[in-house]
C-alpha positions in Angstrom: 1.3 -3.0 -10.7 0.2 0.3 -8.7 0.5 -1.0 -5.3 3.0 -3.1 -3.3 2.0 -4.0 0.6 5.3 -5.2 2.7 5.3 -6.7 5.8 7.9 -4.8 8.5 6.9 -7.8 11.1 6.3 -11.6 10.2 2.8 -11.3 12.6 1.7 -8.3 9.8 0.7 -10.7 7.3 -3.0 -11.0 7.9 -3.6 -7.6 7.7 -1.4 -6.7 4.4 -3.4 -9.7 2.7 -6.5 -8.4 4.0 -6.0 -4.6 3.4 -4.7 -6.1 -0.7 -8.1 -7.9 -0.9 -10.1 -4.5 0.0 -7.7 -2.4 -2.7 -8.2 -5.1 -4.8 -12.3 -5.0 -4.6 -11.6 -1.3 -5.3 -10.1 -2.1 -8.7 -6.3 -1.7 -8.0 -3.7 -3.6 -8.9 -1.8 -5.1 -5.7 0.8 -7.5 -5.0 1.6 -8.3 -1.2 5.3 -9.0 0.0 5.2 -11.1 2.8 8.7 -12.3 2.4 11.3 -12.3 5.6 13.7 -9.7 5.3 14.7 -6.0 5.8 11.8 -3.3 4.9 14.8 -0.9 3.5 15.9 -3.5 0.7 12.1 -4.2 0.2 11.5 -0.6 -0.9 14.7 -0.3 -2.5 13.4 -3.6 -4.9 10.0 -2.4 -5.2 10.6 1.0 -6.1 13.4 0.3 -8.6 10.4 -1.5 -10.4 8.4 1.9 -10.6 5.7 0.9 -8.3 3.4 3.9 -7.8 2.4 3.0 -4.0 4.3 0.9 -1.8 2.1 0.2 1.6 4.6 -0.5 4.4 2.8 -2.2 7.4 3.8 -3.9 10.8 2.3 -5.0 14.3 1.4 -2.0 15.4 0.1 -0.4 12.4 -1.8 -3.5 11.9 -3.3 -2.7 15.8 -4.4 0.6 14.7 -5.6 -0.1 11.3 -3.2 2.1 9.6 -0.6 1.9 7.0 2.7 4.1 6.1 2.8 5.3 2.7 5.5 5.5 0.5 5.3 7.2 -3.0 7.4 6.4 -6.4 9.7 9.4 -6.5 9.5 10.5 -3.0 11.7 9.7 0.1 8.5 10.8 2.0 6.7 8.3 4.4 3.0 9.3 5.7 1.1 7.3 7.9 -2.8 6.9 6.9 -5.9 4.9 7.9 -6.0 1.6 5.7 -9.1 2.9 4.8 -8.5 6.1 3.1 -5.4 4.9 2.1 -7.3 2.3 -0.3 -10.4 5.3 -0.9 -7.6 8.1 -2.1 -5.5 5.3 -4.5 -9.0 4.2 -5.8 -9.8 7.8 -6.3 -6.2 8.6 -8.4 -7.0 5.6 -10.3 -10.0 6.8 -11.9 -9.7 8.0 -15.4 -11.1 12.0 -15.2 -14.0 11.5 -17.3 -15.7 8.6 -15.2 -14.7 10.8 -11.7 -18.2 11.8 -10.0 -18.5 15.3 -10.0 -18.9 17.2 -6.8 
């Protein structure tokens, strides 16, 4: 799995099941957490199982069509567009040789 989406809110559901079902179309691998509960013990749980991405998203990230960003490895939270969020993860994804060049 490269990509975990958590819900901070119970109303955030839509959009992390919509913003998997774009990543997805882009040929990552997503799973969507949708569960009740504490964001902390979320990311705790998902990155003890090494996931690359883990795509943190509430009500009002949902109302602006953005996501926060956690990386495996990195205490570091950045807040994207869902857009380029799923464009830059697709982009990592690649394997070098099949990149388009320029």
């Amino acid at each position: 799995m490269q990509i975990v989406v958590c819900t901070i809110t119970g109303d955030a559901g839509e959009f992390a099941l919509a913003f998997a079902a774009k990543a997805k179309k882009r040929g990552l691998r997503v799973e969507t957490d949708l569960r009740n509960g504490k964001i902390n013990y979320k990311v705790r749980e998902h990155s003890l199982a090494e996931i690359l991405a883990l795509i943190a998203v509430g009500s009002k990230e949902a109302s602006e069509n953005r996501v926060s960003v956690r990386r495996l490895g990195s205490n570091a939270q950045s807040t994207m567009g869902a857009d380029d969020v799923i464009a830059a993860l697709a982009k990592e994804a690649t394997p070098p040789d099949l990149r388009e060049v320029g």
